[in-house]
C-alpha positions as CSV (number, residue, x, y, z in Angstrom):
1,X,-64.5,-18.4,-24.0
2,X,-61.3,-20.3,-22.9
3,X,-61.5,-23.9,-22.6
4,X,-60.2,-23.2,-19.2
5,X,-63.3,-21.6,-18.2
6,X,-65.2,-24.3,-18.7
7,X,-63.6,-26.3,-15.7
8,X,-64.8,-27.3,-12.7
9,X,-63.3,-24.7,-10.4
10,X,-60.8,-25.4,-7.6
11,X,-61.5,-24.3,-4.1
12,X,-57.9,-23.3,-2.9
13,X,-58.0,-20.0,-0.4
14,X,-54.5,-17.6,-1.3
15,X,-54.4,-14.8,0.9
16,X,-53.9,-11.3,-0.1
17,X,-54.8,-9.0,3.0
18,X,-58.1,-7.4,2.0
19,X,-61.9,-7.0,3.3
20,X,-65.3,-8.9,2.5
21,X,-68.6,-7.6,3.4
22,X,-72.5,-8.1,3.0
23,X,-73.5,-9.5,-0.4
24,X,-76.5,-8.6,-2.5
25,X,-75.3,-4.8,-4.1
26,X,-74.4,-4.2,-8.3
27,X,-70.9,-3.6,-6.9
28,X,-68.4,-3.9,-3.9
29,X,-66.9,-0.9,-4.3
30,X,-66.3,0.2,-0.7
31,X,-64.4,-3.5,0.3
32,X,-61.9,-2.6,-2.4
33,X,-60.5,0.9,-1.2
34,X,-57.4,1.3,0.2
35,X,-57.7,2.5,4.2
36,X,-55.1,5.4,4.8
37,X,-53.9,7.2,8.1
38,X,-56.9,8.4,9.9
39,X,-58.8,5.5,8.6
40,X,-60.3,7.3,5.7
41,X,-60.9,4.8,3.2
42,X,-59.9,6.0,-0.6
43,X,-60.3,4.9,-4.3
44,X,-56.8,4.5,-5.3
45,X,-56.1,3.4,-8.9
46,X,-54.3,3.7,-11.9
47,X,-54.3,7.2,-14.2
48,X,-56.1,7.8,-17.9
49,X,-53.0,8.9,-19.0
50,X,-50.7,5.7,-17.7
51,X,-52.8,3.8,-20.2
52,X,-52.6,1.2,-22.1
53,X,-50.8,-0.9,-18.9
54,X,-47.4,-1.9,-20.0
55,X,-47.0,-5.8,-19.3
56,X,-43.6,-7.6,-18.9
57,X,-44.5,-11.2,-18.6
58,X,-41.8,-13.3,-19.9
59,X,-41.6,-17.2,-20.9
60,X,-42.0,-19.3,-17.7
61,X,-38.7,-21.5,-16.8
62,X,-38.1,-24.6,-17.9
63,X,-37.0,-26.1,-14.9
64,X,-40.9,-24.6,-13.8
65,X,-43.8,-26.0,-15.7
66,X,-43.6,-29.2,-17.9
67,X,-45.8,-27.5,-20.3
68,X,-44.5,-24.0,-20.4
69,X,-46.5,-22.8,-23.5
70,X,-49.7,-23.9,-21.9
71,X,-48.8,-22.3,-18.7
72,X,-47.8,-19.0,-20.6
73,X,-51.0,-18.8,-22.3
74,X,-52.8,-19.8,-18.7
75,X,-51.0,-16.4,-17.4
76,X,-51.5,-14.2,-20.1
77,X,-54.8,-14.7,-20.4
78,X,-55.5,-13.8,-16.8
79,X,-53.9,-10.8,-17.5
80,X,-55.9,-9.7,-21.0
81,X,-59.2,-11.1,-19.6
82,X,-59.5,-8.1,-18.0
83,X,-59.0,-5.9,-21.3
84,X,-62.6,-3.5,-21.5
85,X,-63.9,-4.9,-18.6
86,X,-64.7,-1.2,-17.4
87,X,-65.7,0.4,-20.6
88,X,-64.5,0.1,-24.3
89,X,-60.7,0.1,-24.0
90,X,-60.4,0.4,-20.3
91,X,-58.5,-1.1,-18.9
92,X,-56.1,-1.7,-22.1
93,X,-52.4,-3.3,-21.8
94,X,-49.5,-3.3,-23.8
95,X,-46.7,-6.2,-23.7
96,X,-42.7,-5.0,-23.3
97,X,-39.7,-6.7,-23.5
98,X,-37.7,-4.9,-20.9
99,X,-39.2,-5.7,-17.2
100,X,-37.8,-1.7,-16.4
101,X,-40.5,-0.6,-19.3
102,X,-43.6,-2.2,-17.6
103,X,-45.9,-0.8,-15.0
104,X,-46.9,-4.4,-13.9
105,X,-43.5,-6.2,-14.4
106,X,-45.0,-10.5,-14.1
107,X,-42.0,-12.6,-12.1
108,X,-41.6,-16.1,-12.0
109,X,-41.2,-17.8,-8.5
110,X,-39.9,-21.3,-8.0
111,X,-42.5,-21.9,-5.2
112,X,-44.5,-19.4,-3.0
113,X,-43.1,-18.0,0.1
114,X,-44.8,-16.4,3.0
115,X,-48.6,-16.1,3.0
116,X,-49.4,-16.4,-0.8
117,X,-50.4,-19.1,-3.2
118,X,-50.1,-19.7,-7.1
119,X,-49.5,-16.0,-7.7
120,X,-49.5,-13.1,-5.7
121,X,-50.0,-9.2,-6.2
122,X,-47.5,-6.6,-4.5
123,X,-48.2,-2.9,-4.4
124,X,-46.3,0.4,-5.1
125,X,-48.3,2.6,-3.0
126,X,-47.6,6.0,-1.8
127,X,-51.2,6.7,0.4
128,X,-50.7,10.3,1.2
129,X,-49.8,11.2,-2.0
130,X,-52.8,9.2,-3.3
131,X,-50.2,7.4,-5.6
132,X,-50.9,3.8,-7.0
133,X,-49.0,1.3,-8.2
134,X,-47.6,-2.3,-8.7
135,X,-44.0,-3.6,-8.0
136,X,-44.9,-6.8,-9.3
137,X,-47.0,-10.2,-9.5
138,X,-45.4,-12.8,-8.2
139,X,-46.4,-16.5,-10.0
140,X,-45.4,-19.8,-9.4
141,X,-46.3,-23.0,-10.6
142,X,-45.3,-24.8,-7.4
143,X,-48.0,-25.4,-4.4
144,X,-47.4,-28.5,-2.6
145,X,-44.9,-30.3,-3.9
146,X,-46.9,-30.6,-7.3
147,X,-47.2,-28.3,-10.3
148,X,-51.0,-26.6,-10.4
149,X,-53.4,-27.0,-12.7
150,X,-53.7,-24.5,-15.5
151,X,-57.4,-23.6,-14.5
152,X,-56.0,-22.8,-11.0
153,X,-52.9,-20.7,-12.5
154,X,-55.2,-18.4,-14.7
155,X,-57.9,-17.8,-11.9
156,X,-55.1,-17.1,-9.2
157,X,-53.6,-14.3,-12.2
158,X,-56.9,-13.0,-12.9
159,X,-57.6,-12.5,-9.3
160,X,-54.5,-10.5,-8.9
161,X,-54.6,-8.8,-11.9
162,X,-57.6,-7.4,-10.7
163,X,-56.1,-6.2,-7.5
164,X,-53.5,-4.6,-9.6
165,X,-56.2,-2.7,-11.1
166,X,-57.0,-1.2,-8.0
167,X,-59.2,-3.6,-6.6
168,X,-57.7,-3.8,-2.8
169,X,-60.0,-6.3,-1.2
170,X,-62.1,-8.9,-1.6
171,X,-65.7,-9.3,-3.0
172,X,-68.3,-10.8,-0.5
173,X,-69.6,-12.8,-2.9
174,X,-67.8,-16.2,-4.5
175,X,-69.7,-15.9,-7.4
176,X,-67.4,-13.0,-8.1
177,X,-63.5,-13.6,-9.6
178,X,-62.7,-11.6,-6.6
179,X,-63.5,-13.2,-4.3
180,X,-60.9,-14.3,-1.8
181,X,-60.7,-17.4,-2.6
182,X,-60.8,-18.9,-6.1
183,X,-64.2,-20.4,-6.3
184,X,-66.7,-20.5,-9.4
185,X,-66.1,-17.5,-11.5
186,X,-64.0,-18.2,-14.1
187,X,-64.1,-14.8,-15.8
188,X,-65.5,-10.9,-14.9
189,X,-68.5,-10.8,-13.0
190,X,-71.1,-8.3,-13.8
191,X,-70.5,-6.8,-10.4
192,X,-66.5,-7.1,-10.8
193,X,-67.2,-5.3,-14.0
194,X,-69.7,-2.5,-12.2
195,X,-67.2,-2.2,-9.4
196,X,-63.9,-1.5,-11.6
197,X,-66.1,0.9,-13.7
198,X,-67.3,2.6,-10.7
199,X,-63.4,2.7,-9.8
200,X,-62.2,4.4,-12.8
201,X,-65.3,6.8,-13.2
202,X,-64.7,8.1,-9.6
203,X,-61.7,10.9,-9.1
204,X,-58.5,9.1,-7.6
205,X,-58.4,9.5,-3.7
206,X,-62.2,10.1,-3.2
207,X,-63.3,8.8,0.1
208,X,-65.6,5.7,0.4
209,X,-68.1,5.4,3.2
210,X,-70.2,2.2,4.5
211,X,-69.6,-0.5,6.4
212,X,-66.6,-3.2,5.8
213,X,-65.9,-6.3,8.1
214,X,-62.2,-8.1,7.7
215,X,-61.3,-10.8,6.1
């Protein structure tokens, strides 16, 4: 386990445009689909044959983080903590060299803009064609005027690696990673892990019914 992990966790809320609901169930499956027109609410995610996940996360700037190693480590593992969380080998990723290789190309920011903080996940997402995927994650070191800590940096990237999973919303319950705002996991969940394996067992585009309240 990551020394990381060990840390008292940060309460910072980032916001990422998804749904809570009720807590209490083994998963949250039906806050995490993606709504499309007619209000039909779908599993979108990622294919079998797409895997492993090709990666581009390269070094972060100088100019950035006054520890870069430490903060690349602090990304990277937000990304591979998520390696077999659904099932042996699922989800599995691969690291590239070339950002035009990777499926979830990782881009340095010199401070967030808009409504995002510490890192943020945007989608490549074609509804009626039921087809999923990630333009990039946006990270920063920057929030405040100050640099972030390295606890903060690798639960803001684990959160958003898990929307880039598929995960489109948020977890009810803030004993989960995600959850909407960072809060005390610091690693998988057993429901986190139920729900993605319930994603990635389910065909892509099947409809998911139940209630949902906004965020």
């Amino acid at each position: 386990m990551h020394l990381r992990r060990l840390a008292a966790a940060i309460a910072l809320l980032w916001l990422v445009g998804c749904a809570t609901g009720s807590r209490g169930s083994a998963h949250y499956l039906r806050y995490v689909a993606f709504e499309v027109p007619g209000g039909e609410h779908v599993t979108l995610r990622w294919q079998a044959d797409q895997l492993p996940l090709r990666i581009h996360l390269p070094p972060p700037p100088d100019t950035l983080a006054g520890d870069p190693e430490a903060v690349f480590d602090a990304v990277r593992d937000g990304v591979t903590d998520w390696i077999g969380v659904a099932g042996d080998g699922l989800p599995a990723f691969t690291f590239v060299d070339d950002p035009g290789d990777a499926d979830i190309p990782i881009v340095w920011e010199e401070e967030p803009s808009g409504d995002w903080y510490v890192a943020h996940c945007a989608y490549d997402i074609n509804a009626m064609q039921r087809r999923f995927g990630v333009a990039r994650i946006l990270v920063t070191t920057r929030w405040r005027g100050g640099e972030v800590s390295l606890d903060l940096q690798y639960q803001a990237v684990l959160h958003e690696m898990g929307h880039a999973l598929g995960l489109g919303g948020h977890s009810p319950d803030p004993s989960d990673v995600m959850y909407k705002s960072v809060g005390a996991a610091t690693e998988p969940s057993a429901r986190d892990r139920e729900t993605l394996r319930l994603l990635y067992a389910r065909p892509i585009g099947k409809t998911v019914v139940g209630p949902r309240s906004a965020d």
